[in-house]
C-alpha positions as CSV (number, residue, x, y, z in Angstrom):
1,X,-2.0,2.8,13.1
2,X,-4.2,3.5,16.1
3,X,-3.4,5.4,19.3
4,X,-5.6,2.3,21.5
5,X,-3.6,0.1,19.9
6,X,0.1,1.6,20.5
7,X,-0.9,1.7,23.7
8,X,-1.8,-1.4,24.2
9,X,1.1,-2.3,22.7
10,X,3.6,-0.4,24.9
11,X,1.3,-2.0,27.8
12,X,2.5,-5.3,26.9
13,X,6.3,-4.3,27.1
14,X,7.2,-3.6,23.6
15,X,8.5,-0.5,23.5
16,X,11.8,-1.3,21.4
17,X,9.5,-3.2,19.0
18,X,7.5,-0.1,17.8
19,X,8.9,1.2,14.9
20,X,6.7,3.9,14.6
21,X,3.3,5.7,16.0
22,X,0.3,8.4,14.3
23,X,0.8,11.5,15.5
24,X,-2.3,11.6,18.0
25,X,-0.3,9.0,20.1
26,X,0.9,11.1,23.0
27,X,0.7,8.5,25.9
28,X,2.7,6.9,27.2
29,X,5.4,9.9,27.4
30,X,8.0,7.2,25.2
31,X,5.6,7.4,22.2
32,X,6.8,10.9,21.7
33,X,10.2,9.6,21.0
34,X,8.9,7.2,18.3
35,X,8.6,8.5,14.6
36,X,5.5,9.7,13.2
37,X,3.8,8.5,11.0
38,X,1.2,10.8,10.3
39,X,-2.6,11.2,11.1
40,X,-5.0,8.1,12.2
41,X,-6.9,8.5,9.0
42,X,-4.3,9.5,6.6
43,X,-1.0,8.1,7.7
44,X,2.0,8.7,4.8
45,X,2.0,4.9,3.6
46,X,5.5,6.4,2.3
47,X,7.0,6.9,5.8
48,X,5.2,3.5,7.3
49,X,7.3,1.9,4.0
50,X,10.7,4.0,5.3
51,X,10.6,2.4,8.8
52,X,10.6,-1.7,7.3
53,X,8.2,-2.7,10.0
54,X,7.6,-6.7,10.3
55,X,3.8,-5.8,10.8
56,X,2.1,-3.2,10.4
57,X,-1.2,-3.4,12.9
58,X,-4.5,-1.5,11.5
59,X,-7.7,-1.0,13.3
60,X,-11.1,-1.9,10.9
61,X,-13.0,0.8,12.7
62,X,-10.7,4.0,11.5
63,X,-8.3,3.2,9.3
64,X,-8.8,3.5,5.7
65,X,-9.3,-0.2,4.1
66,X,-7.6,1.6,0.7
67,X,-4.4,2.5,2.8
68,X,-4.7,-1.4,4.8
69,X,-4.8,-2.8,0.9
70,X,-2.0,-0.7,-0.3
71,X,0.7,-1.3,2.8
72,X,-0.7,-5.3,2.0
73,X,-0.2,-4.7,-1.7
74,X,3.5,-3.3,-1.2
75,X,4.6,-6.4,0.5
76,X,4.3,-5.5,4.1
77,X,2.2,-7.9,6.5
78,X,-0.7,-6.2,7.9
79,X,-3.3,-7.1,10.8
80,X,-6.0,-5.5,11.4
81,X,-7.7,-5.5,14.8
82,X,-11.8,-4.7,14.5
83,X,-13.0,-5.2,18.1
84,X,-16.5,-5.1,18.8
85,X,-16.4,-5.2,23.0
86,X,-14.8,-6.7,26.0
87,X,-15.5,-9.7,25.1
């Protein structure tokens, strides 16, 4: 639910495992192909729901912990990421 973390994630290859991307999420080019699921700090918990990911991945530092909760609450498995540095 993060633009650093989609790319990360297509970095590590798994492109036909993303379900679905915010709509700031404009790199690489192939994210543009994936569905939207709204903004960063608002994303429609109804489309996220729609696309029946296996894991949903939330960042601590920006997303909403209400929306983490409720995509938890409504049976999906959510991690959330809350990096502090390179280390």
């Amino acid at each position: 639910m993060a633009p650093s973390i989609m790319e990360i994630l297509f970095a590590l290859g798994l492109n036909e495992e993303i379900v679905g991307v915010t709509s700031f999420c404009d790199y690489p080019e192939t994210a543009a192909t994936k569905p939207k699921i709204g903004g960063f700090v608002n994303p429609s918990i109804e489309k996220i729901v729609s696309l029946k990911p296996d894991l949903v991945i939330a960042i601590g530092e920006g997303n909403r912990g209400e929306t983490i909760y409720r995509l938890g609450n409504l049976g999906l498995s959510v991690y959330c990421v809350n990096p502090k540095g390179f280390d």
